[in-house]
C-alpha positions as CSV (number, residue, x, y, z in Angstrom):
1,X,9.0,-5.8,21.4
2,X,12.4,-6.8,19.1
3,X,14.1,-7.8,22.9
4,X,11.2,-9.4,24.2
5,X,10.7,-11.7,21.4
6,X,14.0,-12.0,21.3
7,X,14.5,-10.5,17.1
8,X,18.3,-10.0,16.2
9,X,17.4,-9.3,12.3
10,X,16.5,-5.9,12.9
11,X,18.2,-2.4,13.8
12,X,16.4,1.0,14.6
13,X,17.9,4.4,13.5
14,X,16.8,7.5,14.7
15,X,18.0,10.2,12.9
16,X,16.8,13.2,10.5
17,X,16.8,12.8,6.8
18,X,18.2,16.3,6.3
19,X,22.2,15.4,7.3
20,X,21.5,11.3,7.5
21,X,23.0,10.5,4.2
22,X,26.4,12.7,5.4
23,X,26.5,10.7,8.8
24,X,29.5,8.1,9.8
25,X,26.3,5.6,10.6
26,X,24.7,5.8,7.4
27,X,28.2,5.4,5.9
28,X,28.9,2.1,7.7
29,X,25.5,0.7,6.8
30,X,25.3,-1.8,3.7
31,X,23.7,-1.5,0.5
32,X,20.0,-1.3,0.7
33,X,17.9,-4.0,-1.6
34,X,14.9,-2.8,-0.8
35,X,13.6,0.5,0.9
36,X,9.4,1.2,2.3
37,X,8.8,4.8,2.8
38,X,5.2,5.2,4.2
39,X,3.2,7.9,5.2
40,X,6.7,10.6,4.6
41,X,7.3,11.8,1.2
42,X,4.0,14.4,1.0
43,X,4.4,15.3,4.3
44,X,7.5,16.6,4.7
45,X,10.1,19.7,4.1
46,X,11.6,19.8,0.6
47,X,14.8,20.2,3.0
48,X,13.7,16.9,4.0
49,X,12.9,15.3,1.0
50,X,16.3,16.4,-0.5
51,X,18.0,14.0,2.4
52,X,15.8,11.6,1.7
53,X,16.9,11.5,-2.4
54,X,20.6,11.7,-1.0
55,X,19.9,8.9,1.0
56,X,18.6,6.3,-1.5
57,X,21.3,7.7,-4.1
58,X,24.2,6.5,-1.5
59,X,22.8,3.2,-0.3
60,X,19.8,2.2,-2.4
61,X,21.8,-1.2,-4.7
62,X,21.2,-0.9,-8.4
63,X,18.0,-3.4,-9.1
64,X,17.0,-1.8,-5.6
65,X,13.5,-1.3,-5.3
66,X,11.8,1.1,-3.2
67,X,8.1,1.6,-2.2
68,X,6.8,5.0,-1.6
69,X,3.1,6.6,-0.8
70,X,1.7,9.5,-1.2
71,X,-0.7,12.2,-1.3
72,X,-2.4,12.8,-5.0
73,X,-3.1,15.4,-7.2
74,X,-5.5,16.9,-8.5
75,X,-7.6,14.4,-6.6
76,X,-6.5,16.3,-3.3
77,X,-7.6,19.6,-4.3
78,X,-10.6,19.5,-3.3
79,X,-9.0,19.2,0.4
80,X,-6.6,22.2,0.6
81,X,-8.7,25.0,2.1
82,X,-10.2,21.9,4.5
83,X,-6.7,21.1,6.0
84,X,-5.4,24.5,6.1
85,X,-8.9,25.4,8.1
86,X,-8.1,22.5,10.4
87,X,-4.7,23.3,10.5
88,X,-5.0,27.0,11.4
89,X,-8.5,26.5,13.8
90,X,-6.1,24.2,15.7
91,X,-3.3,25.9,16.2
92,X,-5.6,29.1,17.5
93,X,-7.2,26.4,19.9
94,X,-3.9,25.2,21.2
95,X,-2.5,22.2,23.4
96,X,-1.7,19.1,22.0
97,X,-1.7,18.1,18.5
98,X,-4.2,15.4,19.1
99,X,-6.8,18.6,20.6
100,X,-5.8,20.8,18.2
101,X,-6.8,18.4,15.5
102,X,-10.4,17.7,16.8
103,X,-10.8,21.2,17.5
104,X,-10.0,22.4,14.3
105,X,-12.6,19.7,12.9
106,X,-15.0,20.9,14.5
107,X,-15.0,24.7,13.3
108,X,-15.1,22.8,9.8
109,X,-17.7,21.2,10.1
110,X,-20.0,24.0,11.5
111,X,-18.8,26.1,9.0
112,X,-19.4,23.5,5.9
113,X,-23.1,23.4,7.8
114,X,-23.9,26.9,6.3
115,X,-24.6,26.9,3.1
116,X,-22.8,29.9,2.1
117,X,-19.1,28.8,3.9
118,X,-19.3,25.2,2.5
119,X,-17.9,26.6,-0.9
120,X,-14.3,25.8,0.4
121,X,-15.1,22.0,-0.5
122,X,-15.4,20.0,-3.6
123,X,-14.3,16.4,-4.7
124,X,-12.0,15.0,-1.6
125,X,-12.9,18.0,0.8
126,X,-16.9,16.8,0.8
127,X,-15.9,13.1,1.5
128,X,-13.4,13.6,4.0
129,X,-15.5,15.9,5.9
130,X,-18.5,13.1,5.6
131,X,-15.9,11.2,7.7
132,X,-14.5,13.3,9.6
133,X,-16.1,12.5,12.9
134,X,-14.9,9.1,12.4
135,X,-11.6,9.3,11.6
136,X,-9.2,8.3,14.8
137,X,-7.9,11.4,16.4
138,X,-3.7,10.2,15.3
139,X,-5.2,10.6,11.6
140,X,-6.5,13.6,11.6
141,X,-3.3,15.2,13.4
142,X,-1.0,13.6,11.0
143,X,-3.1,14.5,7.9
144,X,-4.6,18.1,8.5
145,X,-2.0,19.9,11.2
146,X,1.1,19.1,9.2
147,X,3.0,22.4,8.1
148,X,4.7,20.4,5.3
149,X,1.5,18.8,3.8
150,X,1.6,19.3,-0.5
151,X,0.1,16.4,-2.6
152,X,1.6,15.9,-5.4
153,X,0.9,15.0,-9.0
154,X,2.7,11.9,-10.0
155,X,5.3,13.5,-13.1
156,X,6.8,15.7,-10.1
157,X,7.7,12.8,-7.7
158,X,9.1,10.8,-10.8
159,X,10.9,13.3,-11.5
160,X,12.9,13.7,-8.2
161,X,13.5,10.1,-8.0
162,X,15.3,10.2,-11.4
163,X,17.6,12.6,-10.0
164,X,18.8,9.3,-7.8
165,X,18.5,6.9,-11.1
166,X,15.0,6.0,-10.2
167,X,12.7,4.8,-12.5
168,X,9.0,4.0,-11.9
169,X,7.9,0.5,-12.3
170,X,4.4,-0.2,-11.1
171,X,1.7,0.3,-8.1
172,X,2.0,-2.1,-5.2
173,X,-1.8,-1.7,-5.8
174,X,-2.1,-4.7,-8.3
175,X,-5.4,-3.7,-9.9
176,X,-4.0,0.6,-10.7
177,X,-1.9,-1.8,-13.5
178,X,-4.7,-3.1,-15.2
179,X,-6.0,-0.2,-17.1
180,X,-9.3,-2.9,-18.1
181,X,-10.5,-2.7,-15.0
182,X,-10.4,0.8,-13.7
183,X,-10.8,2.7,-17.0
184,X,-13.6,3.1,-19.8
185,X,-12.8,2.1,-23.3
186,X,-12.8,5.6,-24.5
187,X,-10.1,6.5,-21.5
188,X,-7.9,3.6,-22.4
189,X,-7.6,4.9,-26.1
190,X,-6.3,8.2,-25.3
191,X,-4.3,6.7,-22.9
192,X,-3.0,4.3,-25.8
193,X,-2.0,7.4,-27.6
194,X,1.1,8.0,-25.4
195,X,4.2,5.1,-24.7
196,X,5.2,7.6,-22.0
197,X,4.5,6.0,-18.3
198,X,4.3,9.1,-16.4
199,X,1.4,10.1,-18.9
200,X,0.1,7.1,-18.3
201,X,-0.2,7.8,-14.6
202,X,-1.3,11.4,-14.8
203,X,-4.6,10.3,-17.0
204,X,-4.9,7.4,-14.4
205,X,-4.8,9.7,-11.9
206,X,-7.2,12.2,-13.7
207,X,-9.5,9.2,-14.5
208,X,-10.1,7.2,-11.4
209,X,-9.9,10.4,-9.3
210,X,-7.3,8.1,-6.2
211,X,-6.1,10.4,-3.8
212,X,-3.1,8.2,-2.1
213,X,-0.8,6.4,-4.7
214,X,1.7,3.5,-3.8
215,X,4.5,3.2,-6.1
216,X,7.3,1.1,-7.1
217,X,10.9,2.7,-7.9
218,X,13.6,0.7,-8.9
219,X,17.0,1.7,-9.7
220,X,18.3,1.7,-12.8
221,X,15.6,-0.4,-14.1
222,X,16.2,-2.8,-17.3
223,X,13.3,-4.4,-19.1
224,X,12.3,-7.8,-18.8
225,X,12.0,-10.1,-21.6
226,X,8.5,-11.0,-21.6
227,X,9.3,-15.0,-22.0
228,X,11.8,-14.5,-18.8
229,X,9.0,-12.5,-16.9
230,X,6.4,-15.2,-17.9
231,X,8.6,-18.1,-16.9
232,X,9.5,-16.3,-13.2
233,X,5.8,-15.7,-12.6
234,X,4.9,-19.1,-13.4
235,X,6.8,-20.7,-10.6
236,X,5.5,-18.2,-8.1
237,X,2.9,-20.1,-5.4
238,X,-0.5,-18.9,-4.6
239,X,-2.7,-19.5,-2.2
240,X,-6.4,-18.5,-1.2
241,X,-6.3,-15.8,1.8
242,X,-9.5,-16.0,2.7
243,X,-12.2,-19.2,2.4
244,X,-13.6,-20.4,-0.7
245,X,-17.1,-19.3,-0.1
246,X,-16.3,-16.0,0.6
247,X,-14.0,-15.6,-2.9
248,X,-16.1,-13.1,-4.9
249,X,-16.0,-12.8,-8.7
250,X,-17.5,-9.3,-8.6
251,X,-14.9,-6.5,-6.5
252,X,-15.2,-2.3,-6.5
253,X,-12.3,-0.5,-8.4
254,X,-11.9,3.0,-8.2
255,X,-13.7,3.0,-11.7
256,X,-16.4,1.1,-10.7
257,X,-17.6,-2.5,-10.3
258,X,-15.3,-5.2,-12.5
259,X,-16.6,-8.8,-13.2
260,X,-14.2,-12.0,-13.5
261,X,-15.4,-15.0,-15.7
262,X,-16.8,-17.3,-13.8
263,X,-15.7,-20.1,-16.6
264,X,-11.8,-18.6,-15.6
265,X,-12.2,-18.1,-12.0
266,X,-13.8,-20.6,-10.6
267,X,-12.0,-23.6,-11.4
268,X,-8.8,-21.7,-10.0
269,X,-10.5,-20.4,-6.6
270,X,-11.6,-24.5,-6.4
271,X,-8.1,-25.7,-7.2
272,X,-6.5,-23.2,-4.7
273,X,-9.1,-24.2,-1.7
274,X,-7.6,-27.4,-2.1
275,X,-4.4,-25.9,-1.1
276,X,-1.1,-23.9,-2.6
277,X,-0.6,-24.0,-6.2
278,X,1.9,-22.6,-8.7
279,X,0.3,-20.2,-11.4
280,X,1.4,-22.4,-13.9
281,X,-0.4,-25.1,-12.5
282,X,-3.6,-23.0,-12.6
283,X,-3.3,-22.4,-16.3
284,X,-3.4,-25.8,-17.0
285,X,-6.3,-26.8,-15.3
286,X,-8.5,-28.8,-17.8
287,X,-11.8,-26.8,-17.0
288,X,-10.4,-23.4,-17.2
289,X,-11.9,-21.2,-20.2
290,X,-9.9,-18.3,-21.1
291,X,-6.5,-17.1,-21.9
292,X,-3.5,-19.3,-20.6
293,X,-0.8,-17.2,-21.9
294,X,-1.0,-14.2,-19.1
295,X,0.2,-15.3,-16.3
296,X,0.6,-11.8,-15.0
297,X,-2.8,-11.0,-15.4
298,X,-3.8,-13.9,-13.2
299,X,-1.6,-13.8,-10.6
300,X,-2.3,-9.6,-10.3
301,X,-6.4,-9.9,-10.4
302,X,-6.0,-13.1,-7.2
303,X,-3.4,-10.4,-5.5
304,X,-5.0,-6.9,-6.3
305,X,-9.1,-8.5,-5.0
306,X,-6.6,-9.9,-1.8
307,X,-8.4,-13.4,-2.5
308,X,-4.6,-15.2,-2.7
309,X,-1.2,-14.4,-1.2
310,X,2.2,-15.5,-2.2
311,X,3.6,-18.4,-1.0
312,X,7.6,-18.0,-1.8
313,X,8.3,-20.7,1.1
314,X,5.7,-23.3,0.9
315,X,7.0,-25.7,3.1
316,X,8.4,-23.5,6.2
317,X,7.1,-24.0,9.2
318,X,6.1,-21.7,12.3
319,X,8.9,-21.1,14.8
320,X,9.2,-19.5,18.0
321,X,10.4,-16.4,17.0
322,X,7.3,-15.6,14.9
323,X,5.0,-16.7,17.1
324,X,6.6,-14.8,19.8
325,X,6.2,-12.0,18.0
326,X,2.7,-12.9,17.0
327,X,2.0,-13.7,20.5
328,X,3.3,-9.7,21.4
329,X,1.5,-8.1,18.4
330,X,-1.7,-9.6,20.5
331,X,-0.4,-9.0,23.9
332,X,-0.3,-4.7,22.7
333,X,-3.3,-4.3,21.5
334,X,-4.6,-4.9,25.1
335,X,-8.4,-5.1,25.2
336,X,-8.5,-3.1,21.5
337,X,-8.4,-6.3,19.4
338,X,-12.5,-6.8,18.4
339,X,-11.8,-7.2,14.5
340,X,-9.5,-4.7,13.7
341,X,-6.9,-6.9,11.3
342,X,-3.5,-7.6,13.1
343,X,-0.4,-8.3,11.5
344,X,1.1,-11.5,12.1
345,X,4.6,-12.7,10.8
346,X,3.8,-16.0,8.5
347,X,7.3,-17.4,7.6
348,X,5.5,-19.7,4.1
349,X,4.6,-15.8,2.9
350,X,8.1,-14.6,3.6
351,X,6.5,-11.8,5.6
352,X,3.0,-11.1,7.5
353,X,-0.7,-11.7,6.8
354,X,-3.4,-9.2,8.6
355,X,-5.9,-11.5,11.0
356,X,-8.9,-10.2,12.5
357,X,-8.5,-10.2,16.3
358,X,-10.5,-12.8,17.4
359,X,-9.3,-14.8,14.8
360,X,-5.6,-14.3,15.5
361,X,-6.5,-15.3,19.2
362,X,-7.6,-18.7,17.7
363,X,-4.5,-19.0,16.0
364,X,-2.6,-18.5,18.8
365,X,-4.4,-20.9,20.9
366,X,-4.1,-23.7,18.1
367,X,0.1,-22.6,17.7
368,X,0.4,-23.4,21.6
369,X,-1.5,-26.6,21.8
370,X,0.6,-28.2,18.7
371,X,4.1,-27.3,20.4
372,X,1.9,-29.1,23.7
């Protein structure tokens, strides 16, 4: 796809994490700003993992940030005997993965449908299995017939990431770092009790019960003045990512259902479907009641609902690269486009913005007939 739409900015690597770091091409590669690690860390050999921490210690740039997900305890437990059922059903079944996977599903579920073998589940076991004859086939293969699979509590991956000057920073999740909305007042003051963020994170994690986290590492991590965080956030640009009848002041957390003042809200969703704004000029609209000293708080509840995006480049236009590439992203999903979101590069958001299908064959349409 990189050839065909003609993409120079990027490089592909294949290599294994367990002697990359020691390699003459990771050597000649330049420091790393920023580093996404999806859908790896919980899944893989400690062997593996241990490249991966030499890795980021060679080439991750202080003030690097890194992104990584993973699999959560104790929210998991509930899962282990299920995946090591599928895992082992599936490998007795044989062929390929994909089979194995399904097969091994299958002896779960008959089993969980007697009364007396479904004591293997609890907690995420019962609502993955509720799902299971959903889930696509590629899922199910990567989650349950991995050898490697251990979810982890939160303190233990913090804790190998220091050994590479790592420091945790936040979710990518916006709304996990607003305690307010995910935990009860009780929970909060115990959590108050401690100034230690991997604490924090472990009654978070006890609390709202998520079973896949997405954090934020940086290396070697200063804090921010709060008037020089305030002041950056106030120049960022929003804008709505969705239409201003369907921006809802009511959203599910993982504690729950959470409420935003309509006398707050709803002068900033009208505002915004007027077009891009900067956060501080949403604090100073003249009908907004509430705080205007928290611009953080704002900018994380539009982000963390997904009812705004960042705009860091307001005024770039589409160009042909992107919607080549756009163009591509249709072209591969063939006839499976319905609307299942697709990712489409958006150079105003500095990156890409999921479209439903049909939708993103409008968009198409409409980016030909203005070059026309």
């Amino acid at each position: 796809m990189a050839r065909q739409t003609g993409l120079s900015n990027i490089n592909f690597i294949e290599a294994d994490f367990t002697n990359f770091a020691e390699s003459a091409a990771c050597q000649a590669l330049p420091e790393i700003d920023t580093v996404s690690m999806h859908g790896v860390w919980s899944w893989v050999a400690p062997a593996v993992q241990d490249g991966i921490l030499r890795l980021l210690n060679a080439k991750l740039a202080a003030g690097g940030l890194m992104h990584v997900s993973y699999n959560v305890l104790p929210a998991w437990r509930g899962a282990l005997g299920l995946q090591r059922l599928i895992r082992e059903a599936g490998l007795r079944h044989g062929g390929r993965s994909d089979k194995q996977a399904r097969a091994g599903a299958d002896i779960a579920v008959r089993l969980a449908k007697d009364e007396a073998g479904s004591k293997f589940l609890e907690g995420m076991g019962n609502v993955l299995l509720d799902r299971i004859g959903n889930l696509p086939v590629p899922y199910l293969a990567h989650e349950f017939m991995n050898r490697h699979w251990a979810p982890c509590f939160h303190l233990d991956v913090a804790e190998r990431f220091a050994s590479a000057k790592m420091v945790f920073v936040g979710s990518c999740q916006m709304l996990d770092n607003f305690p307010q909305l995910s935990l009860s007042e009780g929970q909060r003051a115990i959590l108050q009790e401690f100034d230690d963020p991997g604490m924090a994170e472990l009654i978070k994690d006890l609390c709202m019960g998520r079973s896949l986290r997405n954090d934020v590492f940086m290396r070697g991590a200063v804090p921010m003045p709060l008037a020089q965080r305030d002041a950056a956030l106030l120049s960022m640009t929003v804008a709505l990512s969705k239409p201003r009848a369907e921006c809802k002041l009511e959203f599910d957390t993982i504690g729950g259902t959470a409420s935003l003042s309509p006398s707050y809200y709803e002068p900033v969703f009208d505002r915004l479907s007027q077009g891009p704004a900067t956060i501080e000029e949403l604090l100073a609209l003249p009908d907004l009641v509430g705080r205007r000293d928290n611009p953080a708080e704002l900018i994380g509840v539009l982000m963390g609902t997904n009812q705004a995006v960042l705009v860091p480049n307001p005024g770039a236009p589409m160009d042909r690269r992107c919607t080549a590439l756009n163009a591509a992203s249709v072209t591969q999903r063939g006839g499976d486009i319905g609307e299942t979101g697709i990712g489409f590069a958006v150079p105003a958001l500095g990156g890409g913005f999921a479209i439903p299908g049909i939708a993103a064959i409008a968009v198409l349409n409409q980016q030909a007939a203005l070059r026309e």
